[in-house]
Structures are given as C-alpha cells and as structure tokens.
C-alpha positions as CSV (number, residue, x, y, z in Angstrom):
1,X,-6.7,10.3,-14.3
2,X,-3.7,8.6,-15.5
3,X,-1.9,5.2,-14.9
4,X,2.3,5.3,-13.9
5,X,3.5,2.2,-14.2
6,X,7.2,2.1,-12.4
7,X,9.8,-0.8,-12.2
8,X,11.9,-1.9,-9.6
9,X,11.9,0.0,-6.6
10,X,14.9,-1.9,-4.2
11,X,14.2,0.2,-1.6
12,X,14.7,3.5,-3.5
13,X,11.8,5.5,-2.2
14,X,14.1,9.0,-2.8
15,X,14.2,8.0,-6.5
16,X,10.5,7.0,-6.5
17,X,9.2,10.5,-4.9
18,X,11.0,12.1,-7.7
19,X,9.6,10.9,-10.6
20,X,6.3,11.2,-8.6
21,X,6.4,15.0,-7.9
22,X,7.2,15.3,-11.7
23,X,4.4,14.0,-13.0
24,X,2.1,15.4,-10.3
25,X,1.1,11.4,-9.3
26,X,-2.0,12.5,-7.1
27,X,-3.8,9.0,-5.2
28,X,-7.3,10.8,-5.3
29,X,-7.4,10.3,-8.7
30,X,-4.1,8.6,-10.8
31,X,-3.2,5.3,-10.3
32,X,0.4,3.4,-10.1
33,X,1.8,0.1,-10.7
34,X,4.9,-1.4,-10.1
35,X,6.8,-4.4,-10.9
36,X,7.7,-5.7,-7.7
37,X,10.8,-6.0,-5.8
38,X,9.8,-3.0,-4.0
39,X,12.5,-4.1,-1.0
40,X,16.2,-5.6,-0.9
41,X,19.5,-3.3,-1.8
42,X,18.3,0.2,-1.5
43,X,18.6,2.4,1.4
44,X,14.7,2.7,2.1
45,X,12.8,-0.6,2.0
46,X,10.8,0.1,4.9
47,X,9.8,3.9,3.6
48,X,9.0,2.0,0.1
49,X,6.8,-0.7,2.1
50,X,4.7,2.0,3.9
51,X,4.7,4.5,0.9
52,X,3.0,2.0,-1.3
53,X,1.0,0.3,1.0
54,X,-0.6,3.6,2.1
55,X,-1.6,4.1,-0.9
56,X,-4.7,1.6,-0.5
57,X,-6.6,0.9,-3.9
58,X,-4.1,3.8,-5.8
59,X,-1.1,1.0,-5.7
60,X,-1.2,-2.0,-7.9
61,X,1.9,-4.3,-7.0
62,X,2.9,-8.1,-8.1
63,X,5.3,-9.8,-6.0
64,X,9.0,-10.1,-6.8
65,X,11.7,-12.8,-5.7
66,X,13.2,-10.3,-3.3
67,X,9.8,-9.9,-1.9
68,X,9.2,-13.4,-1.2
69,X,13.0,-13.4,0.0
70,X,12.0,-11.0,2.5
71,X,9.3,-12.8,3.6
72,X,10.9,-15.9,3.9
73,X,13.5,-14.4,6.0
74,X,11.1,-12.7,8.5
75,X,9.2,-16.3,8.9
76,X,13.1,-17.6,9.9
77,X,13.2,-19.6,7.0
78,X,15.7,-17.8,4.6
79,X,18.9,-16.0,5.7
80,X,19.6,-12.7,4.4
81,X,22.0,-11.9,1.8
82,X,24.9,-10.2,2.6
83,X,23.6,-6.7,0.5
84,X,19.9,-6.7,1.7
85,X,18.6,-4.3,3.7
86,X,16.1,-5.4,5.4
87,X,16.6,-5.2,9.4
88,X,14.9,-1.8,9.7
89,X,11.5,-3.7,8.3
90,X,12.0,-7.1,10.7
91,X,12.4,-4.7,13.5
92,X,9.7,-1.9,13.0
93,X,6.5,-1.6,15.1
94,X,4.3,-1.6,12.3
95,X,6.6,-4.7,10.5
96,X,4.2,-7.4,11.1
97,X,1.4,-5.3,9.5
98,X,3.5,-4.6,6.0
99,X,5.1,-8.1,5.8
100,X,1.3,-9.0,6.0
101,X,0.3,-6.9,3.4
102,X,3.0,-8.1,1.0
103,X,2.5,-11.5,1.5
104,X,-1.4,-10.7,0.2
105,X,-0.5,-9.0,-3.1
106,X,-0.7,-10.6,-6.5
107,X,2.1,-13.0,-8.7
108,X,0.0,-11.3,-11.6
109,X,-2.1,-8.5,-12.4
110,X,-4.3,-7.3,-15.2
111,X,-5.7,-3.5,-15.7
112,X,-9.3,-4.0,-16.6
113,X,-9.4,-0.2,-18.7
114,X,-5.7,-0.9,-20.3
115,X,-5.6,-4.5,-20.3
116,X,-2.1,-4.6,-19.9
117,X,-0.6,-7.7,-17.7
118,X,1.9,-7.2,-15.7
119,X,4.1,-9.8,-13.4
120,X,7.8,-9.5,-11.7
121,X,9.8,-11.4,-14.2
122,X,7.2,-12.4,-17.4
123,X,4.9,-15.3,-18.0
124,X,6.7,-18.8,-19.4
125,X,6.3,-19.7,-23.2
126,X,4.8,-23.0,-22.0
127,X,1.6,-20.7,-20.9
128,X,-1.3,-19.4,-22.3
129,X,-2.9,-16.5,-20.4
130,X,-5.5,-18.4,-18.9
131,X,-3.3,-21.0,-17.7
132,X,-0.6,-18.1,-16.3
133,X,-4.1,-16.6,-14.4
134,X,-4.7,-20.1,-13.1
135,X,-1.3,-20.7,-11.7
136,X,-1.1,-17.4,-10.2
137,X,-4.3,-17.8,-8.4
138,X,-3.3,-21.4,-7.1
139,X,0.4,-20.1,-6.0
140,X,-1.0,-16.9,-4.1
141,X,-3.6,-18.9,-2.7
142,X,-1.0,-21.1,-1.3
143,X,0.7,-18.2,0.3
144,X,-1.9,-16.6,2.0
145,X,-3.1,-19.8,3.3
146,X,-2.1,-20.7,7.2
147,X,0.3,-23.0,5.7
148,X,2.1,-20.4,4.0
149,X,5.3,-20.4,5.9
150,X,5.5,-24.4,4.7
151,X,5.1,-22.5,0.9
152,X,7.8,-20.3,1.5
153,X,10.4,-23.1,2.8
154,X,9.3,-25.1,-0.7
155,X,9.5,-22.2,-3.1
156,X,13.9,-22.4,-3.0
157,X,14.8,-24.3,-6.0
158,X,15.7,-24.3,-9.9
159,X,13.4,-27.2,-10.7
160,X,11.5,-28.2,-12.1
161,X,12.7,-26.3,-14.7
162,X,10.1,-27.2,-17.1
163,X,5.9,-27.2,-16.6
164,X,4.0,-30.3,-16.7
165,X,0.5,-30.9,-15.7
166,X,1.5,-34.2,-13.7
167,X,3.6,-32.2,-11.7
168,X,3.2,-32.2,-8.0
169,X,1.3,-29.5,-6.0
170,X,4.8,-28.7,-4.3
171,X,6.3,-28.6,-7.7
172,X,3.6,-26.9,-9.4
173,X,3.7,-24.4,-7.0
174,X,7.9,-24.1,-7.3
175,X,8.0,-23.9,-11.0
176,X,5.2,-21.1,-11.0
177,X,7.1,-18.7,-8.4
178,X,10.2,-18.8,-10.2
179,X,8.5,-18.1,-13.4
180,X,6.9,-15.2,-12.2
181,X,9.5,-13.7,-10.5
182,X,13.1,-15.7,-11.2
183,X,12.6,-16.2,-15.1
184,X,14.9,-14.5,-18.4
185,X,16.1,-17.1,-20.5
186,X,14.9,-20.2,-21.6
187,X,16.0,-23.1,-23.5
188,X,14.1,-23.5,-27.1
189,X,11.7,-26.3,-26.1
190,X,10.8,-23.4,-23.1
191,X,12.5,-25.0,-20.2
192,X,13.9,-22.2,-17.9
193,X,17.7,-21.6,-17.3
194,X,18.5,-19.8,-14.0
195,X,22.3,-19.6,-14.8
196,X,22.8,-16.7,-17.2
197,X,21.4,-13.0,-15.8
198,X,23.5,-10.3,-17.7
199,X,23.5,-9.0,-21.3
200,X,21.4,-10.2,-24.1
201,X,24.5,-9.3,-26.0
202,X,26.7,-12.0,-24.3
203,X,23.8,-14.8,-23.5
204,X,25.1,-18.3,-24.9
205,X,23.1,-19.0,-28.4
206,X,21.6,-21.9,-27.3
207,X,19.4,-19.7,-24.8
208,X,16.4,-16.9,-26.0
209,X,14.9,-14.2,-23.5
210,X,11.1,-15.7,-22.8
211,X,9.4,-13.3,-24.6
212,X,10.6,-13.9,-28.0
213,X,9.1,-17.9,-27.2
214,X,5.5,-16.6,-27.2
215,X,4.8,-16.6,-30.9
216,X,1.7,-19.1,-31.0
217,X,-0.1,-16.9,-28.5
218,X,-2.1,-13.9,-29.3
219,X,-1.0,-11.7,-25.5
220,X,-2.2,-8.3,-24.4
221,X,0.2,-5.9,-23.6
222,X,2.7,-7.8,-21.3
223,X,4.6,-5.6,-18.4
224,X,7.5,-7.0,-16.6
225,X,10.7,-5.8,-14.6
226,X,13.4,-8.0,-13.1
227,X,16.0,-8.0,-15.8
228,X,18.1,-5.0,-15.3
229,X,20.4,-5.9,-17.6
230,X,17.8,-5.4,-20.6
231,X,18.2,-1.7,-19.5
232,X,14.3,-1.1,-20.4
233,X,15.0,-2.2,-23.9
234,X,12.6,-4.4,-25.5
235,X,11.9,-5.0,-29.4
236,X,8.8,-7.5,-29.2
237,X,5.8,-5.2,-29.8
238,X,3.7,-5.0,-26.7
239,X,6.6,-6.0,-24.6
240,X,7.3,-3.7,-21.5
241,X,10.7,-4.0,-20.2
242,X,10.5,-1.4,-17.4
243,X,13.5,-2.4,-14.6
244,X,16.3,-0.2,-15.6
245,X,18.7,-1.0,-12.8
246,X,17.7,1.7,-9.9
247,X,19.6,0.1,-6.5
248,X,22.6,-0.5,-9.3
249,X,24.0,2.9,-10.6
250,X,21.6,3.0,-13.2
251,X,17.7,4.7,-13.5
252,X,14.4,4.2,-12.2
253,X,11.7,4.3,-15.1
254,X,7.7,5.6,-14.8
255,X,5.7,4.6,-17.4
256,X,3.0,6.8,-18.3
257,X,0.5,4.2,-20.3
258,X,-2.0,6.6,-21.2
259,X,0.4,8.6,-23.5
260,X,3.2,6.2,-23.9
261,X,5.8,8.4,-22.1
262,X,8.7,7.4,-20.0
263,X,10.6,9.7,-17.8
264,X,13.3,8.3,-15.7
265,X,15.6,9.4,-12.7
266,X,19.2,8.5,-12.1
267,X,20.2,6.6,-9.3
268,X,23.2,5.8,-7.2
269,X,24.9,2.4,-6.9
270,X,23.5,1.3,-3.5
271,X,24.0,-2.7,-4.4
C-alpha cells in the first residue's frame, strides 16, 4: 500500500493518468491525495471530476478556490472567467451528482497513519492546528448546509484580511475560505495580501510567504498546492509545496510519501 499525493490537477486528467500508470497507483489497495483545484483551465475538468470521484474512499481531496468558483457559477452566482472550462461539467447528465460531491469534500485534511495535513493554499500564521480544524469544520459545515448557495454568494472578497475572534459569522466564514484556498503572502503581523501571486524572487520585502510565519507552532507535516509560481520549491522543513504549474506549461508532481519520491510529468500550456 502506498500514499500519492498529487497537486493541481486544472482539468489535466491526460497528465494525471500518466504519472498514475507509472507508479502502478491501484484503488484496491494505494491511496491518493490531491491538493484541490481539480477543475478550471485544462482540457478535461469533467473527466478529472469523475476520475476522482470514482475513486470512493481511495481519493482524498480538499477544496480549492477554483472549485468553489465552479460551484458558485453552477448555483448562478459567479460568472465564468474567460479561460475556464467548465461548460462540459454544467451541461453533463451526471453534473448535478459531481458538483454535489465537490461541494461535500473537505477545506482540510489530515492522514491518520502519516499525519501529514494538507489544504489548497496553507493554513494562516494567526492559527494553531486546532483552531485551523475548527474553522474548517465550521466553513464546510456552512457549505453543505441548505443555505449553502447564500455561503457561496458571501465567500467573494479580500476582507477581512486579518482573523479576529469578534468577527462575524459571515466574515469568519470569508476570511477562512480564502485562507484555505486564496492565501501566499502575508504581511509580518499575519494579515493576508491577495495582491502579489508570482515569484518569491520578485515579492515586495515588506511581504513573507505564510509558511515562514509559523515559527511559534510545533506543525505536522503541512501539504499545500496553489502557488505555482513556487514551482514545488520549498525550504521550511516539513513544508510540501506540490503545485508545479500543470494547466500552465509547466509539470504535474506525485508525491510518493511513503519513500519521499517525486516523479513528475510535463504539461502543455492550456491557460
């Protein structure tokens, strides 16, 4: 038995199937996990939507922000951007079904044998574990609640920007989606910046990737996609930087976390 951990999909099921077959990836007895954004700029959202969601208790995956895009645009409350790819899943038979079984999958999700924790885009420096769980377990509560559609109508925004346990429930549950699936920089007191998404290299000073602002906590192994521009690269120990840029000319990355190995397959600029 052995645990794949993959980033990004974007609709790149061709990609996916590859690295798959390589490493013999059987559902009867391996298991896989993936980052989210499984849907958006790629040429196969719907085949990735059915591929993983066949695979029942053998697929582990946390919900992106194209995910909840997705969603919101299917419930007619967002408007597609002009690179998705989406209208083969709004008009499928079995559409309903897999938009129903995205909106039920986690913000964040722990391996019981590995412990490893993985979410779409990290958990904020403000957080402690347990309060990460909490707030994850609040906000997908939300959005599998008959009031969901309201949710995903008040999820579009850049603030609050910073947590605060007086917060209301509308911005509690704002600020917690786009930490989980929207976050990469933050100011040094931990407040999170939405304006700067390319290189580490070129980030203004005045801003630090999330991960380096979680000294004063003692994490398990933290897995994360989202930021293609890190190009996997990562040099906090336990850190897992696994979206490498698929739908954008560059790789899709497997992660195999019982030996450490990472195998990855090239990919064409779709986006």
């Amino acid at each position: 038995m052995a645990t794949y951990l993959v980033g990004d999909l974007q609709g790149c099921l061709h990609e996916l199937e590859q690295l798959l077959a390589e490493v013999g990836f059987s559902p009867s007895r391996d298991q896989l996990w993936l980052t989210g954004d499984l849907v958006a700029r790629g040429p196969d959202s719907l085949g990735c939507l059915r591929r993983i969601a066949a695979l029942g208790n053998a697929a582990t995956t946390v919900l992106g922000n194209h995910d909840l895009h997705l969603l919101a645009v299917a419930n007619g409350i967002g408007r597609p951007k002009a690179a998705d790819r989406i209208d083969d899943i709004l008009q499928a038979a079995d559409g309903a079904d897999l938009l129903y079984w995205l909106r039920h999958q986690p913000l964040l999700a722990e391996h019981e044998g590995h412990g490893f924790v993985m979410t779409h885009a990290g958990i904020p420096p403000q957080w402690s574990l347990e309060q990460a769980r909490r707030a994850a377990r609040r906000a997908e509560a939300e959005l599998q609640s008959p009031q969901y559609r309201q949710r995903l109508a008040q999820m579009y925004g850049d603030e609050p920007g910073r947590w605060r346990e007086d917060l209301d429930e509308l911005e509690q549950l704002r600020y917690t989606i786009n930490a989980f699936t929207r976050m990469r920089l933050c100011h040094p007191d931990g407040r999170l910046d939405f304006g700067y998404k390319a290189t580490l290299a070129e980030a203004p000073p005045t801003l630090r990737p999330w991960y380096e602002l979680r000294g004063q906590y003692q994490d398990p192994p933290l897995v994360f996609g989202h930021w293609a521009a890190l190009e996997g690269r990562c040099d906090i120990a336990g850190i897992h930087a696994l979206d490498t840029g698929c739908v954008w000319g560059g790789s899709l990355t497997l992660l195999c976390w019982d030996s450490g190995e990472r195998r990855s397959t090239p990919c064409p600029a779709y986006a």
